[in-house]
N, C-alpha and C positions, 0 to 999 in steps of 0.2 A: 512616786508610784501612785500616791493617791491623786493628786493632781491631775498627773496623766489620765484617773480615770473619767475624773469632771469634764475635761476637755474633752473624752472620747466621749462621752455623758453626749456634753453639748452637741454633738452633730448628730444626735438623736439614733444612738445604736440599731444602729444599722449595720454594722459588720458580721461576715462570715469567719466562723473561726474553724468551724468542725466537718470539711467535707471531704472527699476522696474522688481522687481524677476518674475517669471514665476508664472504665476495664471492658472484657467481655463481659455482658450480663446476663449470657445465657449459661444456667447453672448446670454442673455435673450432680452426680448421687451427693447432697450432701444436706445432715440432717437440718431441719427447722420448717416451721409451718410453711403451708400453701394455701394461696388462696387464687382465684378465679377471676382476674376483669374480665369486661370486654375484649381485651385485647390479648389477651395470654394469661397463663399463671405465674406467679411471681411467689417467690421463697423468700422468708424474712429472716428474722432472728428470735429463736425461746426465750425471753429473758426472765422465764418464771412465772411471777403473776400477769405479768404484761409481756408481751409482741410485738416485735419493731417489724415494721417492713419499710425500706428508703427507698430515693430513689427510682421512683416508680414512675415513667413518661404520662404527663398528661394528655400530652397534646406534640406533635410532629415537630424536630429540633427547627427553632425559626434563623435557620443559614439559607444563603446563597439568594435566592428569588421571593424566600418567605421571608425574609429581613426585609424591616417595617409591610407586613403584613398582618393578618390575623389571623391568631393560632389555629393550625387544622387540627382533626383530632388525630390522636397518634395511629402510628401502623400496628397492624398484629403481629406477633410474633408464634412461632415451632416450640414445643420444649417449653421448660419453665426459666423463667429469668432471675436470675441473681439480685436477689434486691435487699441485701443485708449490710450494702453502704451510699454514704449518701452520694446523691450527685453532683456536679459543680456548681459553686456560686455561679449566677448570671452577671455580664459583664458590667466591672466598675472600678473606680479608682482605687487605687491603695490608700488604705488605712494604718498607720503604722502600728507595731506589737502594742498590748498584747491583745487587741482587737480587731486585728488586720487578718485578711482573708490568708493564711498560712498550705495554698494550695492554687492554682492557675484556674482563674473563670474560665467561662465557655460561653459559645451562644446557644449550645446545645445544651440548655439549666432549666428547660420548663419537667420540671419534676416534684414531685410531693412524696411527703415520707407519712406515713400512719404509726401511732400505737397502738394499740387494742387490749382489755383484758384476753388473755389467752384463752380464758374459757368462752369468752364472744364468739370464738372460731369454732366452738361445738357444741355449744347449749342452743341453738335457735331462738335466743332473747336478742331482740333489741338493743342499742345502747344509745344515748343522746351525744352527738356528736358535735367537737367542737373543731372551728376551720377558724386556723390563725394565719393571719398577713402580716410578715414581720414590717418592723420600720425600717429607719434611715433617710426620710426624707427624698425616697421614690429616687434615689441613688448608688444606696449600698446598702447591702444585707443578704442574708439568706435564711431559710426556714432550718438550715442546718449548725444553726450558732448554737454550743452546748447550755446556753441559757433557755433556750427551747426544748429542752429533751422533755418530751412527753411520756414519760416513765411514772413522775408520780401522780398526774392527772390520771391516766389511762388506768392505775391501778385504785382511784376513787370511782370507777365506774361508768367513764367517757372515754369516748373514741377519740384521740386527738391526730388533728391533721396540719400539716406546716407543709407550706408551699415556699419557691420561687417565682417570682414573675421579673418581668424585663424590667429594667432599671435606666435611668437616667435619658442619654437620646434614643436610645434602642427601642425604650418604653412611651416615652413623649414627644418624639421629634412630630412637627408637623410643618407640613412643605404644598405650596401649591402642583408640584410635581408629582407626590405622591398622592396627595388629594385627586389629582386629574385619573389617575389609574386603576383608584379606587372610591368612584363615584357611586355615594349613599352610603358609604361606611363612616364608623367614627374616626374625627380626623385624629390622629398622633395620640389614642388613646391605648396605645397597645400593649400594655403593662396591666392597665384595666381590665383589656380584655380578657388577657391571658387569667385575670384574678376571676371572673365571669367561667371561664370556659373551663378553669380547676373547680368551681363550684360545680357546675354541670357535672363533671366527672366523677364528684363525688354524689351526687345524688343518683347516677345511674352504677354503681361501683362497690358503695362504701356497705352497701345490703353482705358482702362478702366476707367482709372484716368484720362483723357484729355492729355494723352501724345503723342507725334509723335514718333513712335520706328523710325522710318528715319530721324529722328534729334536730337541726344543723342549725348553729349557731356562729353566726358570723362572727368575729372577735380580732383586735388589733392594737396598738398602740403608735403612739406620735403620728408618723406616714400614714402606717397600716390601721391606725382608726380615723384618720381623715376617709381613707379608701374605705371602710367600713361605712363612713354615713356616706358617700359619694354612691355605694351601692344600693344603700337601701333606700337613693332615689333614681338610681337606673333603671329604665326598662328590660338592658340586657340581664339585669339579675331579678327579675320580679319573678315571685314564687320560689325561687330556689331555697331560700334558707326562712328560720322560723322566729330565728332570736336575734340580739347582736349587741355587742360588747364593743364603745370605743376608749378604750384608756388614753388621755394624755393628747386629745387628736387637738385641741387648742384654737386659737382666733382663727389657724387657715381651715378647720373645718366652718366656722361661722361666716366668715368671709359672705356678708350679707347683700353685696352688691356684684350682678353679674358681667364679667367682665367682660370684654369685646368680643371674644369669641373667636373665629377662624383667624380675623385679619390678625389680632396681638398674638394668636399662636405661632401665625406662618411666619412673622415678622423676629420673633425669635428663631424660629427654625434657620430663616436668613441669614439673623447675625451669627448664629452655631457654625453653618457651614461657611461662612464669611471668613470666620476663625480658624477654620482649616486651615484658610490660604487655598481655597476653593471659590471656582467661579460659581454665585447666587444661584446661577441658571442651571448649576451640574444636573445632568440627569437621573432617573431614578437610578440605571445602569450604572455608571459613576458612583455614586455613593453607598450601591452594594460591597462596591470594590474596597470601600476603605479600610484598613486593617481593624479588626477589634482593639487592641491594645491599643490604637489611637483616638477613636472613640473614648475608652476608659479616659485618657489620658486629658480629652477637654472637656471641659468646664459646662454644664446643660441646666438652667434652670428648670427642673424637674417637677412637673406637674398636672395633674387629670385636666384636663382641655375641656371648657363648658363651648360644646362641638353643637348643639343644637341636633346631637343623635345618640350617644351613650350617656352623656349629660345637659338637659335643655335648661338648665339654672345651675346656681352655686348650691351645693349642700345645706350652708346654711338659712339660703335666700327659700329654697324646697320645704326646709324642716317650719319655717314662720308662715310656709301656705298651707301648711300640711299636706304635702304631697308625697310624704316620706312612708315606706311599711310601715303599718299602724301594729307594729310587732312586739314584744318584749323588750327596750331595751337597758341598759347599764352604759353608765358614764361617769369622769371622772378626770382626777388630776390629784398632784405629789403635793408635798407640801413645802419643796424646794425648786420648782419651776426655775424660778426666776435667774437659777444657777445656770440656765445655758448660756454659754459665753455669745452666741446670736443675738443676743436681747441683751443689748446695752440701756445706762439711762438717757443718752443719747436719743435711742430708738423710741423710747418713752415718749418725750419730750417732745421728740416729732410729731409724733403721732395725735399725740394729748396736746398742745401747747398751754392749753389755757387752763384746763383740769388737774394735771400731772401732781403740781405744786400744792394743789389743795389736799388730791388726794393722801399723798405721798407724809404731810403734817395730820391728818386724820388717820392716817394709818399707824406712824408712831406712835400715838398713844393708845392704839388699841391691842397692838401686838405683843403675845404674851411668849416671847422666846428669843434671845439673842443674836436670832438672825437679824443681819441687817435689814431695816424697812425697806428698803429701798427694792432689796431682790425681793424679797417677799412680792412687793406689789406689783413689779412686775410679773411673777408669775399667777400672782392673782388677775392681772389684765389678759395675759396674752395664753391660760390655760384653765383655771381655775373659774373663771365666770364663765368664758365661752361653754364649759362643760355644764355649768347650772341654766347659762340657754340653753343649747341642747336638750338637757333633763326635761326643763319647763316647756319649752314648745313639744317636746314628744306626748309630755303629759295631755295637752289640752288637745289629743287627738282621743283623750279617751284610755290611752296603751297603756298596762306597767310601764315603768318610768323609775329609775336608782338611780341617785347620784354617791360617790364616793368622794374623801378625803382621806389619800393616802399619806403618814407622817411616821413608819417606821424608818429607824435609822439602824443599818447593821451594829452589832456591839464595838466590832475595829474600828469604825467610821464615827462615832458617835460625835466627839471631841471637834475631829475637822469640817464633817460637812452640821451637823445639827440638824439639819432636814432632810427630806428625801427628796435624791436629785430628779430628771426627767430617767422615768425608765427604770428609777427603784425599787419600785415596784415588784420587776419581772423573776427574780430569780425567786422572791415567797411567792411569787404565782403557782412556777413550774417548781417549784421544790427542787432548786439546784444552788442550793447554796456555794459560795467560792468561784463560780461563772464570773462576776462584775469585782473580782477582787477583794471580797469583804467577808468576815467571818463571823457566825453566829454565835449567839449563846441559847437559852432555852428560852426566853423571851422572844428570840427573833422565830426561833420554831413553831411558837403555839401563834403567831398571826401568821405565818407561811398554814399552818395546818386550818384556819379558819378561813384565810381567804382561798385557798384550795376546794374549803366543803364547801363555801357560799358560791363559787362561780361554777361548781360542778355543778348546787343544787340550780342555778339557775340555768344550766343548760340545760336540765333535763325538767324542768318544769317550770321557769319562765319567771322564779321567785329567789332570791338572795337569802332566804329566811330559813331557818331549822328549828327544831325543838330545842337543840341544846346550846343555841347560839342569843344573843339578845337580839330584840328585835329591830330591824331595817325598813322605815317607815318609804311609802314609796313616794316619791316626787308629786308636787301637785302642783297644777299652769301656773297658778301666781304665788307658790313659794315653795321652792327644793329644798329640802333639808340636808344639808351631808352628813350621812356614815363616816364615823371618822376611823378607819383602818391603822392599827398599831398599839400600842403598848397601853396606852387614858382610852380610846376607843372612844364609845359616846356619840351623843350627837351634835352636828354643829348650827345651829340657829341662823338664819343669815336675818341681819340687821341693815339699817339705814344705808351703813356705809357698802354693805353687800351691793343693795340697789343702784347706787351712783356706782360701783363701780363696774357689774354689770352692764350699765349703761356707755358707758366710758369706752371699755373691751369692745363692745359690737359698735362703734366710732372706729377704736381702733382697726378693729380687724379690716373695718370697711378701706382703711387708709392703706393697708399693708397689701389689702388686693387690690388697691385702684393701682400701687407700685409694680406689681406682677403685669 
């Protein structure tokens, strides 16, 4: 069982676990808040100190003619709508138990679920709102997996929002076919967009819920904070959000050289539908036609297309011009990375040829924990430095700037993993313990309950920092400090070998994006 969860670990939790097929959602008499979109009112659920409303259309179901288009905004509806469960995962492959999607996706999935303090709905206060992009590797996942329940966020005094957006080719396909039909839009960025046009929604919306649209906090992990700094250098999201949070988003958010651009995207999109056993040339008609479940079914390297229109560079290539929001941000990584079964020493070795070896014998003698050196350094390469770039070029715009080092380990898990895997993270975020199959003791509690104040306090005012917490010094361009998140806490110094390897990671990452 624990195994199993390492391996689900590895493909970067991305799975839906907690949704519910499409009913009618236009509600009878039946009690629990309301509140007002644009588009209709919608009925949630009481759950006392907090307010769930799910489920809720952001944008027009993208079937039929809207598949691989860009999301329109949703229709209105009569009457109040039913919005007390969630909506379907967006289409993608099976996951097996017990992180596997346990309900039928849809293409009709662009939906977002809210929590709210309940009294947001009737005090006319403000709250600082937080907008999360789950992971998975821009393949699988949903806003609706119970490690996302925004229940004990929302009851620290934040709005919390969890989307869906399009996945896999649904989300990234890019085709000179489609390109032709839709001349000046971004090419096969449609997963992006859809994350753009939930932001939107909730800046013109979330005034309803008790939310502040002038205090929205972008926030994500592995996929979903790659897409988090991909945003905060898109045009399509400039001004929408204040803050932004990427957990775990790793070398492919740094990925400092830009890669070709239309021709390497369309050239994938070719061999995609190649792979069908489809002719190159099918038209766009044709490839509306192909069943969802077959889609799911093949295999799509998944990723935001530097389009020279939703993205005119890499992420990381943005954040070293500083052309990124010069906004609040937070960054970070586990302290068992290197446990994703994707990063081989293989993959190292590639990468690094010449450095690998050296590092790899200087890192042995510096590591204070029986994790093997070896994983270790890999996730120091390929998550743990990119994030202290990250931290450091954000700095030298001037901006807060936090970098974290996450190294709690649940009390059940202690023994087998040692570390904390990719995505450990998430359940002391949301305060759902038993989500990721691990069970706490009161240790695991009071850093679920600290990292809970420090990411609230910095939604709502752009600082990690509390009176009752110790101090979180903030990142500076030529040295990031890590917070070290878990049981010793503290701070972590970065040293010599920090630099080289640093150095190393943005080689590497460059390697892994010239491969894409």
């Amino acid at each position: 069982m624990q195994k199993s969860m390492i391996i689900t670990l590895g493909i970067l939790l991305g799975t839906s676990v907690a949704s519910a097929p499409k009913a009618d959602r236009v509600a009878a008499s039946i009690a629990g808040p309301v509140a007002e979109t644009r588009s209709g009112k919608v009925r949630g659920e009481d759950k006392g100190v907090v307010s769930a409303f799910r489920g809720i259309p952001y944008a027009t179901p993208p079937v039929g003619e809207l598949r691989w288009r860009a999301p329109q905004k949703p229709s209105s509806w009569e009457g109040i709508r039913e919005s007390s469960k969630f909506g379907p995962p967006c289409v993608q492959p099976t996951v097996p138990p017990p992180f596997g999607v346990s309900v039928p996706f849809s293409e009709d999935c662009l939906t977002l679920n809210i929590w709210t303090p309940s009294r947001a709905l009737r005090d006319g206060e403000k709250r600082p709102v937080l907008f999360w992009i789950h992971g998975g590797a821009f393949t699988i996942g949903s806003g609706s997996q119970p490690v996302y329940d925004g229940t004990a966020l929302a009851a620290h005094g934040v709005v919390v929002v969890t989307i869906n957006y399009r996945l896999g080719a649904l989300g990234f396909l890019a085709l000179p076919s489609l390109s032709k039909e839709q001349e000046g839009q971004p090419l096969g960025n449609y997963g992006m967009l859809d994350q753009a046009a939930a932001l939107r929604w909730v800046r013109e919306n979330i005034g309803q819920f008790g939310g502040d649209a002038e205090n929205i906090t972008i926030a994500g992990q592995s996929s979903g904070g790659v897409a988090v700094t991909a945003l905060m250098t898109s045009p399509y999201a400039k001004g929408l959000f204040a803050k932004a949070i990427a957990q775990s988003a790793g070398g492919t958010a740094v990925f400092p050289k830009t890669r070709s651009g239309a021709a390497s995207a369309e050239n994938s999109g070719h061999q995609w539908v190649i792979s069908l056993g489809l002719d190159e040339n099918a038209s766009p008609a044709d490839l509306r036609r192909i069943p969802a479940n077959r889609i799911a079914a093949a295999t799509f390297f998944s990723f935001p297309n530097i389009d020279g229109n939703f993205l005119s560079r890499s992420p990381g290539d943005a954040f070293s011009h500083g052309e990124q929001a010069a906004v609040p941000f937070l960054t970070g990584a586990t302290s068992f990375e290197g446990s994703l079964r994707s990063l081989t020493d293989e993959m190292a070795q590639a990468t690094l040829p010449t450095l690998y070896k050296e590092l790899l014998s200087r890192y042995e003698n510096r590591k204070n924990s029986h994790l093997p050196a070896d994983v270790q350094l890999r996730g120091e390469l390929f998550f743990v430095q990119p994030a202290r770039f990250l931290a450091q070029r954000h700095a030298s715009l001037g901006a807060p700037s936090y970098l974290y080092y996450f190294e709690q380990v649940p009390a059940s898990q202690r023994v087998e993993l040692g570390g904390a895997p990719h995505g450990g993270e998430l359940p002391y975020l949301y305060g759902t313990p038993g989500t990721m199959l691990e069970q706490w003791d009161e240790h695991d509690q009071l850093v679920s309950d600290e990292m809970i104040t420090r990411w609230t306090r910095f939604a709502a005012t752009g600082n990690p920092n509390s009176d009752s917490l110790s101090n979180w010094p903030a990142a500076q361009s030529n040295n990031a400090t890590y917070f070290v998140l878990g049981n010793r806490g503290g701070i972590r110094e970065p040293d010599s070998l920090d630099a080289d390897m640093l150095h190393a990671a943005v080689n590497a990452a460059k390697f892994l994006w010239e491969l894409h």
